[in-house]
C-alpha positions in Angstrom: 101.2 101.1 93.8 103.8 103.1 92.1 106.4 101.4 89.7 109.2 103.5 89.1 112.5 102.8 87.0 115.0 104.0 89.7 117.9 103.5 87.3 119.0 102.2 83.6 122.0 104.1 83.5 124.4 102.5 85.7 128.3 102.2 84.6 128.3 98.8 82.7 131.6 98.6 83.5 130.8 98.8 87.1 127.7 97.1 87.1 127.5 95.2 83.5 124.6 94.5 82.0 123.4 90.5 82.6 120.7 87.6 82.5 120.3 84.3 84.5 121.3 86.3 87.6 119.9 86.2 90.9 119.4 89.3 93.5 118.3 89.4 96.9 117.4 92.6 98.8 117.4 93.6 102.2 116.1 97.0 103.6 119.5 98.8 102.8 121.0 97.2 99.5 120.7 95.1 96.9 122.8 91.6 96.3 123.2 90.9 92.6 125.2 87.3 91.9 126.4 85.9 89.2 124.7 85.7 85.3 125.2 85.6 81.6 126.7 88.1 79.5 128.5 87.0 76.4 131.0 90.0 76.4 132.2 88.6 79.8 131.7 84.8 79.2 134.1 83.6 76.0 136.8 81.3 77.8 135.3 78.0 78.8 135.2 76.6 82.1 136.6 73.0 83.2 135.6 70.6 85.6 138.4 71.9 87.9 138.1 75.5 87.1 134.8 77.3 86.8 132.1 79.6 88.1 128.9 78.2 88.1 127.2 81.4 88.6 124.7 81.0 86.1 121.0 80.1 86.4 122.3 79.1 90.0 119.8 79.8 92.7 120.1 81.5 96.1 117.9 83.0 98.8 118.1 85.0 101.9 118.2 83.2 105.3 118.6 85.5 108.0 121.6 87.3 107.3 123.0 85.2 104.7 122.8 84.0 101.1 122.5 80.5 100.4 123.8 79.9 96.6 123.3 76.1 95.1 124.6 75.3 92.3 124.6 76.5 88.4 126.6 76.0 85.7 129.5 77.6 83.8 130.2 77.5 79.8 129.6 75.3 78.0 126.2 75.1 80.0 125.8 71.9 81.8 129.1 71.1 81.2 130.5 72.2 84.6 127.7 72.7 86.8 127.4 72.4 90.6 125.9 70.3 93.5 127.7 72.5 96.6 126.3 74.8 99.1 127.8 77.7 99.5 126.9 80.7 102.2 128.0 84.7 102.1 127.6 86.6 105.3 125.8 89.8 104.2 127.7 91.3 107.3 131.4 91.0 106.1 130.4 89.7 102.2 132.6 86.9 103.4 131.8 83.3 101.2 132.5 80.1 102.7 131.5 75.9 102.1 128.7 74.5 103.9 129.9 71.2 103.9 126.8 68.8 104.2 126.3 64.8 104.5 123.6 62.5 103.3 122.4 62.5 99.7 122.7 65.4 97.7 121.0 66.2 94.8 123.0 65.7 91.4 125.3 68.3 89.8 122.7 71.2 88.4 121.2 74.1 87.4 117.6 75.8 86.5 116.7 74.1 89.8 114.5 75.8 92.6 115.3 76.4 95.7 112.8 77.4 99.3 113.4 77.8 102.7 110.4 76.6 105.1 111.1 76.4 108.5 114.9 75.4 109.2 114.9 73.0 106.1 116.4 73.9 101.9 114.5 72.3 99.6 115.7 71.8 96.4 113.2 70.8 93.0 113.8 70.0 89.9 116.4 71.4 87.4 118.5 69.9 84.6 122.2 68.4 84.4 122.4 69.9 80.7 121.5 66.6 79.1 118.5 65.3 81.4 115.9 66.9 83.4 114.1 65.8 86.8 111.9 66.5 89.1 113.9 65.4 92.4 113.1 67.1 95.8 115.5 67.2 98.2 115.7 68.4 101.7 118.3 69.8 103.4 118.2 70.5 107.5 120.4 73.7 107.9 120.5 72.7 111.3 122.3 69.4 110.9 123.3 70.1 107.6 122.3 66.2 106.0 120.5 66.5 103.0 117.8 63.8 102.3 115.8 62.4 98.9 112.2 63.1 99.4 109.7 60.1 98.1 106.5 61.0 96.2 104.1 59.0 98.2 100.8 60.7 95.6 99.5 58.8 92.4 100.7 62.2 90.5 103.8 63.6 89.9 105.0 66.8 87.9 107.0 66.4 84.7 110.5 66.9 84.7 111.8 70.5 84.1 113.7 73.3 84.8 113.3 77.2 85.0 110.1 76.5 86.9 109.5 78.8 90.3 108.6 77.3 93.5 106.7 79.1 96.7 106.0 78.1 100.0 102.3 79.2 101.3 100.8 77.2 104.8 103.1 74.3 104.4 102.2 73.8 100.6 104.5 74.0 97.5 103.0 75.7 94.7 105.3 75.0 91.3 105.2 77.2 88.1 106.0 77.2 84.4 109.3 75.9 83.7 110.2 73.6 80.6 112.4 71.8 78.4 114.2 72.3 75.8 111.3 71.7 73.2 108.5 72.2 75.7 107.1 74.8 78.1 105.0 74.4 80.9 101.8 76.8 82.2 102.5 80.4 82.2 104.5 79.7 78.8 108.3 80.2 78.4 110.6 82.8 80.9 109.0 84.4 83.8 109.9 85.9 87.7 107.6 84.8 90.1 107.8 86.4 94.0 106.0 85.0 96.9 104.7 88.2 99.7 102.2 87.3 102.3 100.0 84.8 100.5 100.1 86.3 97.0 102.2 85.3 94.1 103.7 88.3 91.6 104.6 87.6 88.1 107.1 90.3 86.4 107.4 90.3 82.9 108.7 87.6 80.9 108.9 86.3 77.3 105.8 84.8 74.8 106.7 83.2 71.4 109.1 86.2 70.9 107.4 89.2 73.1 109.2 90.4 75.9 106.1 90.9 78.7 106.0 94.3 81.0 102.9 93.2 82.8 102.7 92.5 86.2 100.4 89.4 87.4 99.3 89.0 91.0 97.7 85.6 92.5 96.3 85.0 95.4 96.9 81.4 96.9 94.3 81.3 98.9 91.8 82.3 96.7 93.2 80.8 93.9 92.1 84.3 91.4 94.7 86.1 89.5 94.2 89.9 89.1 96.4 92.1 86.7 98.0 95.2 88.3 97.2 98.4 86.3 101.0 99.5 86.2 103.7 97.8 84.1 107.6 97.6 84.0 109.3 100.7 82.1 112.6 98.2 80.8 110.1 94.9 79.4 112.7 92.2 80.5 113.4 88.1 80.7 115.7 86.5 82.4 115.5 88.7 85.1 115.4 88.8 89.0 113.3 90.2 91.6 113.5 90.5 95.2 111.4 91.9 98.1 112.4 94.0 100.9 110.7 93.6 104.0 108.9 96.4 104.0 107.1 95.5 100.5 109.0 97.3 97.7 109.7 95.0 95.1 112.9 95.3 93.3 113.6 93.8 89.1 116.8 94.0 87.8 118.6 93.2 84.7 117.2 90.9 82.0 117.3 90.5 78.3 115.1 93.7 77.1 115.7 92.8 73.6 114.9 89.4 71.8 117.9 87.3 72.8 120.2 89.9 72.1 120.4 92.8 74.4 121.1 93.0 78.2 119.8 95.8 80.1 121.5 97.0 84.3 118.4 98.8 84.7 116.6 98.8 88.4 112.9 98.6 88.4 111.0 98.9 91.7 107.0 98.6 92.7 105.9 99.0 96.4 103.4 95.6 96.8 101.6 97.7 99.3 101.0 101.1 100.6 104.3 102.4 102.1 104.5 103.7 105.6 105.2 107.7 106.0 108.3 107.3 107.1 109.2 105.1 104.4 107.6 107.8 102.0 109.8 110.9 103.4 113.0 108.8 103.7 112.6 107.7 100.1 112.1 111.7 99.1 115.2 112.5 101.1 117.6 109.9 99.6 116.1 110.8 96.1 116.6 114.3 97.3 119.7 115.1 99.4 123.2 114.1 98.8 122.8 111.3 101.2 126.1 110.0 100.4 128.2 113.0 102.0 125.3 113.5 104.6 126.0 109.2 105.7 129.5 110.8 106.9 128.0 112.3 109.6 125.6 110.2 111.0 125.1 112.1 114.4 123.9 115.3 113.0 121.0 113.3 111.0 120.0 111.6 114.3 120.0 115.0 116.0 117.5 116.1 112.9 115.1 113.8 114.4 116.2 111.1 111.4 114.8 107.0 113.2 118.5 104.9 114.2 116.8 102.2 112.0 117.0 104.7 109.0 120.1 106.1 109.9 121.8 102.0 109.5 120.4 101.4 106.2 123.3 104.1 105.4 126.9 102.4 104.7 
């Protein structure tokens, strides 16, 4: 497995630099929403008037991106209990306007997709935490308070990273404001086929670049011999679906500095074709090549290749 940086140069006025951002990839781009970057966050937001675009959460469902809730500045102070969707095919945003009981206004929460339900755990108002699950049925769109039936229950946090593996939730790390929980302070954590991947993070005042692989069947973690390039906290990873991880952003220097930088790592060995079509775009000027897309097929380039191009 192969980690390469594939870019810490981009424009930061284009692309600025963040933290507390989310991405979610597909197998022709990436989606990068919302995050922290003081240059870009001095006016405070209102009750009536804000973006609660950080430490919000959102995942891919099909072709779309659910994004609940976050908070804008001053944090917790105008955070966010509403659903809202963006078609990855027109980058069109719109209300999903739900019934039942919603969780509370929030952010640092988690959020999974199993089946055709959202569930949402955990997170923080600003002043208290929790440990609330709720359940949203995207088919009927009613959200409903799940009961803990079990003699334990976690403690109440936020920042913490939820997977779904054969119907179970796993829960990781996460804290409070004077306490951390397991894997010790900020992490990523990325669910692929039965294995959990943890991507750098932040110890007492370290900034991590190792990468951490568990197994939830097996319950055994194993270390991966490469490591990230850009060390980074506060970061975000996706997978595409054919196994390349992508990290991007972060703080890469002790709450200070934001890095834009793209860090990829195939999870598993990548098809041929996906090796010569990542030489050619790394290769060619695909972008003026993408304006004729009939003399690529005629090459002998796959259709499915050929709409990964915009």
């Amino acid at each position: 497995m192969l980690l390469q940086c594939v870019s810490n140069t981009a424009d930061p006025e284009y692309l600025h630099p963040r933290s507390g951002h989310r991405v979610a990839v597909d197998d022709a781009n990436m989606y990068v929403l919302g995050g922290y970057n003081p240059r870009f966050w001095e006016a405070e937001n209102t009750e009536d008037t804000y973006y609660p675009l950080f430490r919000e959460v959102s995942v891919r469902y099909g072709r779309n991106l659910l994004c609940f809730g976050g908070t804008g500045v001053p944090f917790g102070h105008s955070s966010s209990n509403q659903l809202h969707i963006c078609n990855l095919e027109t980058l069109k945003w719109r209300l999903f306007v739900c019934s039942g009981e919603p969780p509370q206004k929030k952010y640092g929460h988690t959020m999974t997709v199993v089946g055709k339900d959202l569930l949402i755990v955990g997170g923080t108002s600003g002043w208290m935490y929790n440990m609330d699950v709720h359940k949203l049925d995207l088919q009927t769109a009613k959200w409903e308070k799940l009961v803990n039936t079990s003699r334990f229950s976690p403690e109440s946090r936020y920042r913490h990273e939820v997977v779904c593996c054969e119907n179970k939730l796993f829960m990781f790390g996460g804290g409070r404001a004077n306490a951390a929980f397991g894997l010790e302070k900020v992490k990523y954590l990325i669910e692929r086929e039965g294995d959990v991947y943890i991507v750098g993070g932040l110890y007492d005042q370290t900034i991590l670049d190792d990468i951490w692989k568990l197994c939830l069947r097996t319950y055994k973690w194993t270390k991966l011999s490469t490591k990230l390039q850009i060390p980074v906290y506060f970061h975000s990873a996706d997978v595409t679906p054919e196994g390349c991880m992508y990290v991007f952003g972060g703080v890469c220097k002790y709450d200070n500095v934001r890095t834009n930088g793209i860090q990829r790592i195939w999870l598993q060995i990548p098809s041929l074709q996906e090796i010569v079509w990542d030489k050619m775009c790394s290769s060619l000027d695909m972008e003026s090549l993408s304006a004729d897309k009939n003399y690529l097929f005629h090459l002998g380039i796959p259709m499915h290749f050929l709409d990964r191009l915009s």
